[in-house]
N, C-alpha and C positions, 0 to 999 in steps of 0.2 A: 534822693537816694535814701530810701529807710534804711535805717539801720538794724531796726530790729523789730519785727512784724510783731505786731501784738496780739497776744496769747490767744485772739479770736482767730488772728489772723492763720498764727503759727498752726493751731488747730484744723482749720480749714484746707490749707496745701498739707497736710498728714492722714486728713480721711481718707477712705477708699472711696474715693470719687468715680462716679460710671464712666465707662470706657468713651469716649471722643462719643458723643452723636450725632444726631444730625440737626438739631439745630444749637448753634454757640447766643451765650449772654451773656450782656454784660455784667459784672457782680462787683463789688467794691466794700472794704471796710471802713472806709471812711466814707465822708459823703461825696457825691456827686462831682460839686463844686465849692472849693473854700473860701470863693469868695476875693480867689488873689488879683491883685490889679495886674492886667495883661499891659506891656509895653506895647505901644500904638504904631506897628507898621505900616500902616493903613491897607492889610489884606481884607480880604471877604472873601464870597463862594467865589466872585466872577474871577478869580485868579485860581482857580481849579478848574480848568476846562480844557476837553482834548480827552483821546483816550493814551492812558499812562499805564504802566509797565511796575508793577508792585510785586516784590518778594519780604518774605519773615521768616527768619531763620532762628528756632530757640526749643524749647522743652515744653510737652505738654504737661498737664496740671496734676494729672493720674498718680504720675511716679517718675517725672523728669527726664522722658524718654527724649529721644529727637521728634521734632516735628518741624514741617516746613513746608509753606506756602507760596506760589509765585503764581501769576497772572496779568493777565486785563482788565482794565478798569475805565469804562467811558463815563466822565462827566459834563453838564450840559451848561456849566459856568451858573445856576443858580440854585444850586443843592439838591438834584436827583442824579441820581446814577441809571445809566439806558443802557447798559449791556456790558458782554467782558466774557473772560473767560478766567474760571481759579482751577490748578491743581496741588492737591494738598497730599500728605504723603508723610506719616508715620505709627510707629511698629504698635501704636497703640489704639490707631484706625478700626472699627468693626467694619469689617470684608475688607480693608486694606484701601489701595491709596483711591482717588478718584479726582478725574477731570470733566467739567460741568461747564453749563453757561450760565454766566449772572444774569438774570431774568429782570432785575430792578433795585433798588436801595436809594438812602439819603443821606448825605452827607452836609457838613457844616463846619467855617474856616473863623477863628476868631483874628482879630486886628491883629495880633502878634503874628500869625502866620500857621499856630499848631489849630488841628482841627479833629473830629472824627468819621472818619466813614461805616454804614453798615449795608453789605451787599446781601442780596436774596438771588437764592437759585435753588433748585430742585431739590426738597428735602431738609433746607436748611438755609442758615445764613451765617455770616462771619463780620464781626466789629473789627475794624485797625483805628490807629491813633496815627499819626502825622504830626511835621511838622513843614510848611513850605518856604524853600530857601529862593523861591523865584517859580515865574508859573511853565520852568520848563519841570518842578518836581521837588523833590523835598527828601527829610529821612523818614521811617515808619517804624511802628512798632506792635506786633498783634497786640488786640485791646480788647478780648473777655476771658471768660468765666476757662475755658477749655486748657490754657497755655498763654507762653510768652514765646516772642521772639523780637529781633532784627531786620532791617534790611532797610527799603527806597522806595522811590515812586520818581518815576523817569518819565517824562513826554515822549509817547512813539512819534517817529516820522517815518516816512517811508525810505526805503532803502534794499539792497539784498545782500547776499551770503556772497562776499569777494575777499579771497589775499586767505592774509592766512591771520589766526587768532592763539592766542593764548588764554590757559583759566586756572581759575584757582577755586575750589570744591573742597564743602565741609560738613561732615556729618558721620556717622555710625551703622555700623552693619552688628549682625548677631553672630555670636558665637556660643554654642550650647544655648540657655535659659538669658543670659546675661547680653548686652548693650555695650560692645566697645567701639572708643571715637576711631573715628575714620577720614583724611582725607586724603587729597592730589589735586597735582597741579601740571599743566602740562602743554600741548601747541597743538594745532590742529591744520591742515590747508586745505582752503575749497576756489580755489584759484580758476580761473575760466579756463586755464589748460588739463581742469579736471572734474566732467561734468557731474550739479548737482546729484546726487541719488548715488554717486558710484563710492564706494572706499577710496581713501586719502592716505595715506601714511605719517603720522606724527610722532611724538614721543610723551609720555607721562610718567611723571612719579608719583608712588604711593606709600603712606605713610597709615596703619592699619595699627593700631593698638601699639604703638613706639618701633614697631618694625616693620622698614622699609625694603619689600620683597624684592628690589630691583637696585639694590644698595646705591652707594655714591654713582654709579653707573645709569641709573635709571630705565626703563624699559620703552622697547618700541611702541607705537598703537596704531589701530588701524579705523578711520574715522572715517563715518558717516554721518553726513549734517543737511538737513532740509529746511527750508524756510516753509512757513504755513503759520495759523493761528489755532491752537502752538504748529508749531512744526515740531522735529524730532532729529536724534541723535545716538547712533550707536557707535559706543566705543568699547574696542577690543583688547586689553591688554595684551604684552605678549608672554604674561604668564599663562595666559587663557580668562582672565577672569573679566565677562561683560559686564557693561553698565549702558541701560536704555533709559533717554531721556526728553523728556518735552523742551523743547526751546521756545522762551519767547523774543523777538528780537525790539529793542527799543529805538536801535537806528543800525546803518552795515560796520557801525564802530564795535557794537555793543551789545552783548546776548547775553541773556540769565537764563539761566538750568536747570530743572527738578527732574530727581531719578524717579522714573515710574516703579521700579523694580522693588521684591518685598523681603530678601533677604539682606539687603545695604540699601542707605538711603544717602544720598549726598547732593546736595544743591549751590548754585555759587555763579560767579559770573565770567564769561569772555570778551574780554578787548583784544582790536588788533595788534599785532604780534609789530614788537620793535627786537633788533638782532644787536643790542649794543647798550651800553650804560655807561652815557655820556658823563664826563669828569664835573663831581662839583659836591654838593651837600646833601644826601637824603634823611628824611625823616623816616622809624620805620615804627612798628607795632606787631607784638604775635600774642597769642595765647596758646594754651596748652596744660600737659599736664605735667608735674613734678616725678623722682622717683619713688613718693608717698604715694601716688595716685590724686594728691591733692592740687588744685590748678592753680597754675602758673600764669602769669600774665608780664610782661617785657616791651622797654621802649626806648627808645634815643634816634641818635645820628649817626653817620658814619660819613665816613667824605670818599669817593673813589677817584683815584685819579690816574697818572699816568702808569702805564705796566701792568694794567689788572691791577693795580694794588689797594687797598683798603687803612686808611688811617684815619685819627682823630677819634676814635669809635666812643663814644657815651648810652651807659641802658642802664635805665633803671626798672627795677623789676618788683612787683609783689608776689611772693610765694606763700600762697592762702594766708596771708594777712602780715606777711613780714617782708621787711622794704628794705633795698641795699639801691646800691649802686658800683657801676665799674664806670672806670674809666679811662683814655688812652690806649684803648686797645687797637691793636691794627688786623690786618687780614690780607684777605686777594678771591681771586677768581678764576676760573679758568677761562680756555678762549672759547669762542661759542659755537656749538654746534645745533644747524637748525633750531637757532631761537633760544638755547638754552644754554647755561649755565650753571656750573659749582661754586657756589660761594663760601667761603670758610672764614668763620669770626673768630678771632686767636686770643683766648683767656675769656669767655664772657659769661655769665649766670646761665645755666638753664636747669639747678633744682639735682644735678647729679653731687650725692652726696654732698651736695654743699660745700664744692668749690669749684674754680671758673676751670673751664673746660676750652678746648679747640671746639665748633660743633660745626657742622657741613650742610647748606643747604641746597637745595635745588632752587635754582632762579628764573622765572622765564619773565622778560621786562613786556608791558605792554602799555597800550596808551591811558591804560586804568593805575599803572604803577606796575613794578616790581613782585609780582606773585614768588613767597618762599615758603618753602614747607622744609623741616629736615627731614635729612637721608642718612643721618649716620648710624643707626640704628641704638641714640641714647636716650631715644623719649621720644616727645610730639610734640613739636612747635611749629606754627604757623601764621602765615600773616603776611602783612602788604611794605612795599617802603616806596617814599611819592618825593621826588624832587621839592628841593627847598625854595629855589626861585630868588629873586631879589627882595621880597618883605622881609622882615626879619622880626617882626612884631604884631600884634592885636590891632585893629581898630581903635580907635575914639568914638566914642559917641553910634557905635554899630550895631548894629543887630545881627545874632547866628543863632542856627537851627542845631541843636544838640541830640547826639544818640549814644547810650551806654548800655553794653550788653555783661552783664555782670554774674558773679555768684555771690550770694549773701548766704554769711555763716548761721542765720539765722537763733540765734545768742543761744547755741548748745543744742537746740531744740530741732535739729536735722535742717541741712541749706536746701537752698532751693534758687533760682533762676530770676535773676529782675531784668528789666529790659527799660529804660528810660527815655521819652522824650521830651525836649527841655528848649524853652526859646531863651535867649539870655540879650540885655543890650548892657555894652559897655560905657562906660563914665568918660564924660569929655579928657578926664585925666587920662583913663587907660587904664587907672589902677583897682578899681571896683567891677562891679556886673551886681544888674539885678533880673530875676525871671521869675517865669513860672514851667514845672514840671509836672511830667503825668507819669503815675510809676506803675506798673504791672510787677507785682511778686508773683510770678509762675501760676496765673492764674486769677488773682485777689488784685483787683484795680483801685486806683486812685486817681482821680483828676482834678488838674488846675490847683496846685500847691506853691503857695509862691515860698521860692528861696533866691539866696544874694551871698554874695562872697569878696573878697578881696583878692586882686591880681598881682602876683609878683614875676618881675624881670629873672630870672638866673642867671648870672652870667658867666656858667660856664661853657655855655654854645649859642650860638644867634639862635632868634624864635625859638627860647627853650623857658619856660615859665613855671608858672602852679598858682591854680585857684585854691583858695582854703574859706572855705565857710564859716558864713555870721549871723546864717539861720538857726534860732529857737528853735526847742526840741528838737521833732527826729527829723527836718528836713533838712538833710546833711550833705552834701557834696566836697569833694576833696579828691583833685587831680593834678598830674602834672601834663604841659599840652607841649607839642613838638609842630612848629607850624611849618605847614608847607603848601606845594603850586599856587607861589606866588603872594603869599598871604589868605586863599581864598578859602583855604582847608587847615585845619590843625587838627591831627591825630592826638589822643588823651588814652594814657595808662590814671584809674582811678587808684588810689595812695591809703585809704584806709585799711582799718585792722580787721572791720569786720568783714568786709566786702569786697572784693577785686574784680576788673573788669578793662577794656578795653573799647574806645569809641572814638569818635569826629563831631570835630564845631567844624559847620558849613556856613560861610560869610552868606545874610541874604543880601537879596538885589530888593531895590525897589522896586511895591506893590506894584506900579504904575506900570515901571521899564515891560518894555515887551519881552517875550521867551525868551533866554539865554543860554547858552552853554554852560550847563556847570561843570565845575570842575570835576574831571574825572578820575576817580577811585574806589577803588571795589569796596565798595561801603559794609557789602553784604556780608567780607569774608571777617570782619569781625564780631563773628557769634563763637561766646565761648567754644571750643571743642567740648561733645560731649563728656559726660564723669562714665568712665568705666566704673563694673563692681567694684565697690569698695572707696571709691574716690569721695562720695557727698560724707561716709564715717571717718575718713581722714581730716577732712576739712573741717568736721564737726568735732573730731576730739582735739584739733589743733586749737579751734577757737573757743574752749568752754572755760 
């Protein structure tokens, strides 16, 4: 995680760079490769093979618009790429969004597990970075010259559209000239007692520039969902306001979403729909934006348990580079209807004037975790919470695939978008890690940077931790990680001044083990929320 892009760099994300075209490159201010020694998982290509299911969700390089990417991607298990489908889709597009086939590209996995892909299709082509947590998939992160973002790479299987699903969507629509964030979260049902192609009735909330047009109440929808490659999705608010969608599906668990449409753009993923949130420990994570306009980022526990009730509650939070903590907070829930839920956290940070608040969210649980967005109309926060499970600690001697979707105050000189992918293995103690990271500043790449850090216990909640860094110069990292399903996932709020951000260590499997199940959690929905006007000179006068 740079801290602070160097004046070539800073310079470069500040030009008027041409608008997205049609072919992406790689571009980097440092070199290529530093040279860092990769910890030996013993991957290669042959554990990329299958066609997998890739989304990026983050800012292009122009002017830090939304931009976002989901598809198909067939690999042949020794470094070409045979086919696929991308749709890509933001306000900074020439002729707007487009879905294509990937015609060809090549890709390549080093022993650690992180790797690069670049795909070719008609007109163009597009780099990602990776990192593989098992050869059912991995995290990713775009890797050129155009933009950064977030997201996965999933193994498809086959399956179809059954039962009913919940999602959680993030991204930005226009209002006048200017880019304000936008998300929702919401259930859907396509149940065999309702045939594919026809309308569904579910419910969604939305959350549109800190106010939510369907308040703690939330609004009806009326869904349409087809399976295809992509297939497609139309959903109806019952304010009136549509949103068309490609779907891709990764298996009948699991759907990820890119809006075709060119006035709002929002992307994100569906798990099936759970009607309940069973008693115990969740880990949770949101981002968003403060009442400065500058973003906020928040994390911890909370424990649910009997009566709807909500105790135990710990968050700590960065707001554009200043760090607290609460703690002891309680809450509750309402009871559920179709799939959904009101959650209310009672005393916690979210950035309004600067003291803890009641804030109310919308909850729909799924087999991804916990999809929340608030509904109380004091701001935007959003984000995931994923059962704790019985680990309560890190590994020994383990290897995980790391992804951090960040803003970097970029030292006065206007912020901009990092996106990090990062393989780490831990010290037979527990209490070290060493890796290597690949960093994207909103455009300006870097690869294979080795950094190491020291791990501490906290003990004031089971699997609640912090990495603090003991890399030279600017290869800096510093987080706090809330682990959960089981040990196999821990969510991370990153803890620096200059930079805030939000992400997930994914336990890997071994090279060898055959495809596994990885844990499931909506990886993708932690991409900052876009910076409304005004938000990147907040952030910038905050941190000069």
């Amino acid at each position: 995680m740079n801290p602070l892009a160097s004046t070539k760099c800073a310079a470069r994300l500040l030009m008027a760079l041409a608008v997205i075209a049609t072919t992406l490159f790689v571009a980097s201010c440092g070199s290529s490769n530093n040279g860092a020694p990769v910890n030996n998982q013993g991957y290669s290509a042959s554990n990329l093979s299958g066609t997998y299911v890739f989304s990026s969700l983050g800012s292009d390089s122009t002017n830090g618009l939304f931009l976002a990417a989901v598809g198909t991607v067939t690999a042949n298990g020794t470094g070409g790429i045979t086919g696929g489908m991308i749709d890509v889709n933001g306000f900074s597009l020439t002729g707007g969004p487009f879905s294509t086939a990937i015609t060809s590209g090549t890709y390549s996995v080093s022993s650690d597990g992180r790797g690069t892909a670049t795909i070719q299709y008609s007109g163009g082509s597009s780099t990602f970075d990776f990192v593989l947590t098992s050869t059912a998939g991995g995290l990713v992160t775009e890797f050129d010259g155009n933009g950064t973002g977030s997201g996965t790479l999933d193994l498809q299987t086959t399956g179809s559209l059954t039962g009913a699903y919940s999602f959680g969507l993030t991204g930005a629509s226009v209002s006048g000239q200017n880019e304000v964030p936008l998300a929702a979260v919401g259930t859907f049902d396509v149940s065999a007692s309702k045939p594919q192609g026809e309308p569904t009735n579910g419910l969604i909330d939305i959350n549109s520039n800190g106010t939510a047009p369907g308040g703690t109440a939330g609004l009806t929808l009326s869904a349409t969902v087809t399976a295809g490659s992509p297939g497609t999705a139309l959903l109806v608010a019952q304010n009136g306001t549509t949103y068309n969608f490609h779907v891709y599906m990764v298996d009948d668990t699991h759907l990820k979403f890119i809006e075709t449409d060119t006035a709002q753009i929002l992307a994100g993923d569906a798990f099936t729909q759970q009607t309940s949130i069973p008693n115990g420990i969740y880990a949770y994570a949101m981002d968003g934006l403060d009442n400065s306009d500058a973003p906020l980022a928040v994390a911890g526990f909370i424990t649910a348990g009997s009566s709807n009730a909500i105790s135990a509650g710990l968050e700590d939070y960065n707001d554009a580079g200043t760090t607290g903590q609460v703690s002891g907070f309680g809450g509750s829930y309402t009871s559920f209807s179709g799939g959904r839920t009101e959650l209310t956290l009672n005393g916690i940070y979210n950035g309004v004037s600067g003291t803890n608040s009641d804030v109310t969210f919308a909850a729909y649980p799924s087999s991804g975790g916990i999809e929340l967005l608030e509904i109380d109309n004091g701001g935007i926060t959003g984000g995931i919470a994923l059962p704790q499970g019985s680990a309560t600690s890190l590994g020994t001697s383990q290897g995980y695939g790391l992804n951090i979707s960040a803003i970097n105050a970029g030292n006065g000189s206007g912020s901009f978008e990092e996106d990090d992918i990062a393989e780490i293995v831990t010290s037979s103690s527990g209490s070290s890690f060493t890796g290597v990271e690949d960093i994207n500043d909103e455009g300006t790449t870097t690869f294979g940077t080795a950094f190491d850090g020291n791990l501490t216990t906290n003990s004031a909640a089971p699997g609640y931790g912090s990495a603090a860094s003991t890399s030279s110069g600017t290869n800096l990292v510093n987080f706090n990680y809330y682990l959960a399903n089981n040990g196999a996932t821990a969510l991370i709020l990153e803890t620096d001044d200059y930079q805030l951000g939000t992400g997930i260590i994914e336990q890997q499997a071994s090279a060898q083990s055959s495809a596994q199940s990885r844990p499931a959690a909506a990886h993708s929905h932690f991409s900052i929320v876009p910076l409304k006007a005004g938000a990147r000179a907040a952030w910038k006068n905050r941190n000069k």
